[in-house]
C-alpha positions as CSV (number, residue, x, y, z in Angstrom):
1,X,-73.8,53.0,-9.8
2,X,-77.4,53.0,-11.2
3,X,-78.3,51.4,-14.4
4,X,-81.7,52.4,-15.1
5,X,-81.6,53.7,-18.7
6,X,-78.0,53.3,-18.8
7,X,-76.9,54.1,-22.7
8,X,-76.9,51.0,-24.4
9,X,-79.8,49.6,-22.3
10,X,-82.2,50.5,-24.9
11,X,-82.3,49.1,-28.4
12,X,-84.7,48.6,-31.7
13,X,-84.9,45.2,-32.9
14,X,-87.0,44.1,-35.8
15,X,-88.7,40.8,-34.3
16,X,-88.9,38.1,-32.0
17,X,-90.8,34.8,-32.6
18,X,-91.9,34.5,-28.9
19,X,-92.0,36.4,-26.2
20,X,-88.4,33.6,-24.8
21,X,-86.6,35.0,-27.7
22,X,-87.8,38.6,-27.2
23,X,-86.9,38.5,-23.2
24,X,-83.0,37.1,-24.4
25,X,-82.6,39.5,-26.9
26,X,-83.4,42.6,-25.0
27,X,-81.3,40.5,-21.6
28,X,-78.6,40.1,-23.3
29,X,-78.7,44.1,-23.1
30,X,-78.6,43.8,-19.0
31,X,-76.0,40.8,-19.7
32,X,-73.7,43.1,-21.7
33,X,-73.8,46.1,-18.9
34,X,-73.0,43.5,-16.0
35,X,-76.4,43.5,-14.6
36,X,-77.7,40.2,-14.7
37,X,-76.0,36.6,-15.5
38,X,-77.0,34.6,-18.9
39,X,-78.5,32.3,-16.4
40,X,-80.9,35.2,-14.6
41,X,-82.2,35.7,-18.7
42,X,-83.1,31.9,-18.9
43,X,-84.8,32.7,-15.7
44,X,-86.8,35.2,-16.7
45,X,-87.9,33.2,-20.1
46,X,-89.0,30.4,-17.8
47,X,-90.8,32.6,-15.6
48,X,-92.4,34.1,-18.6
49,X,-93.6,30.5,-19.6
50,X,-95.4,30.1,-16.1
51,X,-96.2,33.8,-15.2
52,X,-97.1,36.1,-18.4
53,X,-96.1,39.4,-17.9
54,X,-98.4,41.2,-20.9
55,X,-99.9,44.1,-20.0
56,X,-102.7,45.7,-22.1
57,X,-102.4,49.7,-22.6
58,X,-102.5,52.3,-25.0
59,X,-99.1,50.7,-26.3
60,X,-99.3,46.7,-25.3
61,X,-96.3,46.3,-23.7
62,X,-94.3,43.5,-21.2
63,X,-92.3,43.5,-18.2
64,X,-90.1,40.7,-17.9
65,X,-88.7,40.0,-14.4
66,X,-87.8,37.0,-11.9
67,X,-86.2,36.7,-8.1
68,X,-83.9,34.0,-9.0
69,X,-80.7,34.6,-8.5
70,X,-78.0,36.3,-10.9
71,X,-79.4,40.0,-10.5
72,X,-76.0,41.5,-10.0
73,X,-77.0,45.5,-10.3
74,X,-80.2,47.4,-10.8
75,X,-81.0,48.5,-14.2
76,X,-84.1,48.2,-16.8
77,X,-83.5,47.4,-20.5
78,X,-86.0,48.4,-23.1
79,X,-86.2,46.3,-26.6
80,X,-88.5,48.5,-28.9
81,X,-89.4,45.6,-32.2
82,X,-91.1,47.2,-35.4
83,X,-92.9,44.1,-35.3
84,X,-95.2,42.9,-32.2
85,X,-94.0,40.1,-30.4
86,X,-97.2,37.7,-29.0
87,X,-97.3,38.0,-25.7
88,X,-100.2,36.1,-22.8
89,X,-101.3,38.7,-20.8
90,X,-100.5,38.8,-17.0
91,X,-104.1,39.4,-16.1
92,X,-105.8,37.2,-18.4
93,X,-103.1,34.6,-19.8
94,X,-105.5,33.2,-22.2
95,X,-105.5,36.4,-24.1
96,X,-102.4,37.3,-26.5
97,X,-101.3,40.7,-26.6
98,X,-99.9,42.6,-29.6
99,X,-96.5,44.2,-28.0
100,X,-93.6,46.2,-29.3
101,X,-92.3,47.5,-25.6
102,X,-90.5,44.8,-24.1
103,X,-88.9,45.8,-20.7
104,X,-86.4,43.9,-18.9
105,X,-85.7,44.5,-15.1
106,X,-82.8,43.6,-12.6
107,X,-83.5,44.3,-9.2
108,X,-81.1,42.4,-6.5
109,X,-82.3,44.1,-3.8
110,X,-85.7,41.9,-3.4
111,X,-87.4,44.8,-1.4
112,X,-87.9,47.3,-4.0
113,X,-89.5,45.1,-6.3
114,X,-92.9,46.1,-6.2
115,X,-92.1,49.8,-6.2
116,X,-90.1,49.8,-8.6
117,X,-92.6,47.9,-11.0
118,X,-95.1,49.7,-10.4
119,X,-93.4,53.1,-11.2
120,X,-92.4,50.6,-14.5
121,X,-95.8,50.5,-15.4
122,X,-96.9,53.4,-14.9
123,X,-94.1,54.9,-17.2
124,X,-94.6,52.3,-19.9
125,X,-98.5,52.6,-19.7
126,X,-98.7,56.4,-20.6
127,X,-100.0,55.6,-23.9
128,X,-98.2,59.1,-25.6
129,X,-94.8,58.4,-23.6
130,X,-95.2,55.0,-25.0
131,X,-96.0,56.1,-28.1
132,X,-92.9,58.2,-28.6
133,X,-90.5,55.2,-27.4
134,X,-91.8,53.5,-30.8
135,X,-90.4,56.5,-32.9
136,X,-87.4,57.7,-31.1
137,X,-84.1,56.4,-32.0
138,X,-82.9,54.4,-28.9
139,X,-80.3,57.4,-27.3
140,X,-83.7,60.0,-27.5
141,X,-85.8,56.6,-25.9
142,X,-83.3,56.4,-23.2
143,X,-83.3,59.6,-22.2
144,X,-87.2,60.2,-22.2
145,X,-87.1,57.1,-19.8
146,X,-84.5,58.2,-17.7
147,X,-86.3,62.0,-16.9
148,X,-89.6,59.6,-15.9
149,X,-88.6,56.2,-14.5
150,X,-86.6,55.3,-11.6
């Protein structure tokens, strides 16, 4: 069974201090549908630490991700936060980003990685399909994602 967009894989949140805290609140999404272990969420915070994954658009947004093991299914969690959580961008880690669109990815199967982030970004880069994730209560968000996004 896919879980791309799976209901309950998309939630508001109010803030994050940092983008760790931001990447375990929207994991514990993927943790909650049986997609990833707590342990593939630390991952993803450490690799965060080492490799930002801030990307500037229309809508500043991250993509949080990691190969280490505990990605039990594929699926994608988005955490939209009414206030922007400060995250180095993945280009230029010196610079902080403003963002509000924090994905989280599960991918076990280590070959469709790359494909499948890059069809990530170019969803979550479409500055007005980003721009109605920020309004839309999280069922509406889901199911704009799940028309555009693998």
């Amino acid at each position: 069974m896919n879980l791309f967009w799976a209901p309950g894989l998309v939630a508001h949140f109010d803030a994050a201090t940092d983008p760790g805290e931001a990447i375990r609140m929207v994991g514990r999404l993927l943790v909650a549908a049986g997609a990833v272990t707590p342990e593939h969420v630390e991952a993803m915070v450490v690799r965060e630490a080492e490799h930002p994954t801030g990307l500037p658009a229309a809508v500043p947004f991250a993509l949080a991700h990691t190969d280490a093991p505990g990605a039990l299914r594929a699926a994608a969690a988005l955490g939209v936060f009414d206030q922007p959580v400060p995250f180095h961008r993945m280009d230029d880690p010196g610079q902080v980003l403003p963002v509000r669109l924090v994905a989280v990815l599960s991918l076990p199967e280590r070959d469709r990685q790359a494909e499948t982030l890059g069809g990530l970004i170019r969803t979550l880069a479409d500055g007005s399909l980003a721009a109605r994730l920020l309004e839309l209560s999280p069922v509406r968000a889901r199911r704009l994602l799940a028309t555009r996004a693998a």
